[in-house]
N, C-alpha and C positions, 0 to 999 in steps of 0.2 A: 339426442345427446342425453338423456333423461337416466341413463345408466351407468354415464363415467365419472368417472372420480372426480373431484373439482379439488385440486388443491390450496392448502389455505394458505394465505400470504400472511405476511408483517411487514409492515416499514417501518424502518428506524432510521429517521431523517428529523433536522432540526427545525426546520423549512416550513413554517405549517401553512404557506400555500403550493409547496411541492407536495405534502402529504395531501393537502385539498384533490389536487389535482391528477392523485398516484390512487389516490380513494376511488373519486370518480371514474375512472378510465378503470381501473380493477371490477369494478362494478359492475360496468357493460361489459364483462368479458365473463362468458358461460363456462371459463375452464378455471378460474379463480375465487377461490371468496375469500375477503378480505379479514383477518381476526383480530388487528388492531394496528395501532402506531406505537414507539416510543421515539423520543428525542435522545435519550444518550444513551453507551454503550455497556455501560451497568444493567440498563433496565433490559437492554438487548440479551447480554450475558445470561442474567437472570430467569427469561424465556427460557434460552438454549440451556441451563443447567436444570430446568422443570423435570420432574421425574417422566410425568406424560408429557410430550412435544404437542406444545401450544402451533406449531407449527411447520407447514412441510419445506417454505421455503421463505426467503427473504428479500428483501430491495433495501439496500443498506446505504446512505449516502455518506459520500468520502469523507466531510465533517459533521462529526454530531456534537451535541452540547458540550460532552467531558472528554472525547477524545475522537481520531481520525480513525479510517478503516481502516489503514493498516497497521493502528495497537488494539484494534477490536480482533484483527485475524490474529492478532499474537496472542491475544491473551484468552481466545480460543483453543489454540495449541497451546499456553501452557495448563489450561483448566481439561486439556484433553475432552473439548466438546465439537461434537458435532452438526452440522448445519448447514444446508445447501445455502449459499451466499451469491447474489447479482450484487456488486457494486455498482453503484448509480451517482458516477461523477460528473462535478462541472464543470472540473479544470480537465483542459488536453493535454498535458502533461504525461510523455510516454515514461517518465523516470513512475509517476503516480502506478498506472499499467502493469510495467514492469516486478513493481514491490506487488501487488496483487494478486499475480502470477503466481511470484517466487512465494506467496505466505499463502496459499491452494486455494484465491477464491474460483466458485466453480464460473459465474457469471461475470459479465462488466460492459457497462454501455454508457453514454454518456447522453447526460440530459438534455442537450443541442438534437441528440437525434430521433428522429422519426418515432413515433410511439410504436408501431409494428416492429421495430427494432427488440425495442425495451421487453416484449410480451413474446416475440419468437424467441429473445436470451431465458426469459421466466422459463416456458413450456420445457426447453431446452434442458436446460437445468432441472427443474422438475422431472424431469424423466430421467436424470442420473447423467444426463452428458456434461460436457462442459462448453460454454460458448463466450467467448471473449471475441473483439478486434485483432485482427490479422498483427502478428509482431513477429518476427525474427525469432524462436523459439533460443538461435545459438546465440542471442544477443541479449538474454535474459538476465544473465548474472557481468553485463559488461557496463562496469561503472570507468569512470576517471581512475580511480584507485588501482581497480584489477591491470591497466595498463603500465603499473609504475612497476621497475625491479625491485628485486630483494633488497638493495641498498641504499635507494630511491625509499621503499616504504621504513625502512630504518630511519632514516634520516628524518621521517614526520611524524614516526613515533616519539624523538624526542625531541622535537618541535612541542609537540602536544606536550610532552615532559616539560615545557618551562626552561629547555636548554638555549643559552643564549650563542651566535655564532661562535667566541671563543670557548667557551665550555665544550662546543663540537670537538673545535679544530685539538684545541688540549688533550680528549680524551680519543680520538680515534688516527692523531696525529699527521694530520695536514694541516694545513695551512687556511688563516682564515678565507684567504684571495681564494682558494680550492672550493673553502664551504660557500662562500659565496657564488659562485661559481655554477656550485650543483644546486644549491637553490633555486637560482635564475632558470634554471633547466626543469626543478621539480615546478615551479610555480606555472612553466610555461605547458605543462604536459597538466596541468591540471585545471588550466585556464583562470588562475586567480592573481589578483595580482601583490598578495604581498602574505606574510607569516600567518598575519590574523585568521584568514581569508580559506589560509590549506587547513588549519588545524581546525577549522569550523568545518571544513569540508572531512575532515578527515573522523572528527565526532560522530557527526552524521553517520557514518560508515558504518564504526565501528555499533552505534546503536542498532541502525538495521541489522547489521551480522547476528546480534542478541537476540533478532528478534526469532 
């Protein structure tokens, strides 16, 4: 092997006995050399906007000190930088996955598995593929949300608005017993169970969409 390229790694994990442990294991591995750590997403940022690329690839974990992966992949795409990215999470969480996906990380494994995992996603990725967990590609952008109608999502945009049931029923002219009615309906397709609950879910959304 004395002739191949070894690609250089970075982690940017908060963890510093998963970067212990991400060092080591880097180290025995003849296709990797390792060219540092950072803990938050600034200092990550900051690599990736280097005029020379301190780095060919990275191992990113879901939370770092000042922010999660997936405002580190956003704010990748709004600084227009490039960066081969493994996310390396520890929650199972397919909604976590899914945003990953949808914001272009190339890699994703999770820290429960097997380290040949973690090192076949690296090489993988390193050589310009993309290697994630098996997901439903058509089931990417299916939130709770995307299942609601056009009048259904109305209705929780001015939820979100501070509208109270009568302010509804006043201005789109039903009846409160109606609004009441369709809420029961929206809260049930949403799985939550009360006003608070959708428009915090509904936040959410509309942030990821930003992103």
């Amino acid at each position: 092997m004395g002739g191949e390229t070894r690609f250089r790694v970075l982690i940017a994990e908060r963890n510093p006995l998963v970067v212990a442990a991400l060092a080591d294991m880097i180290s025995r591995d003849r296709r990797f050399d390792l060219v540092g750590n950072v803990q938050t997403g600034e200092a990550f940022l900051q690599a990736a906007s280097a005029a020379i690329s301190q780095f060919d690839l990275a191992v990113v974990g879901w939370k770092l000190s000042d922010m999660n992966g997936g405002s580190l992949l956003t704010e990748m795409q709004r600084r227009n930088l490039c960066a081969r990215i493994v996310i390396f999470s520890n929650d199972h969480d397919l909604a976590i996955l899914r945003q990953c996906v949808r914001l272009g990380a190339q890699g994703f494994c999770y820290q429960f598995d097997d380290p040949t995992v973690l090192f076949d996603t690296l090489a993988a990725v390193a050589q310009g593929r993309i290697c994630i967990p098996y997901v439903d590609v058509s089931k990417i952008n299916d939130t709770p949300l995307s299942r609601l109608t056009t009048r259904e999502r109305e209705l929780l945009s001015v939820l979100a608005d501070g509208w109270t049931n009568i302010q509804i029923a006043a201005r789109t002219g039903i009846s409160e017993n109606t609004v009441k009615y369709h809420l029961k309906n929206l809260y049930e397709k949403l799985d939550v169970r009360n006003r608070a609950m959708a428009v915090a879910l509904y936040a959410g959304e509309r942030n990821r969409d930003r992103l």
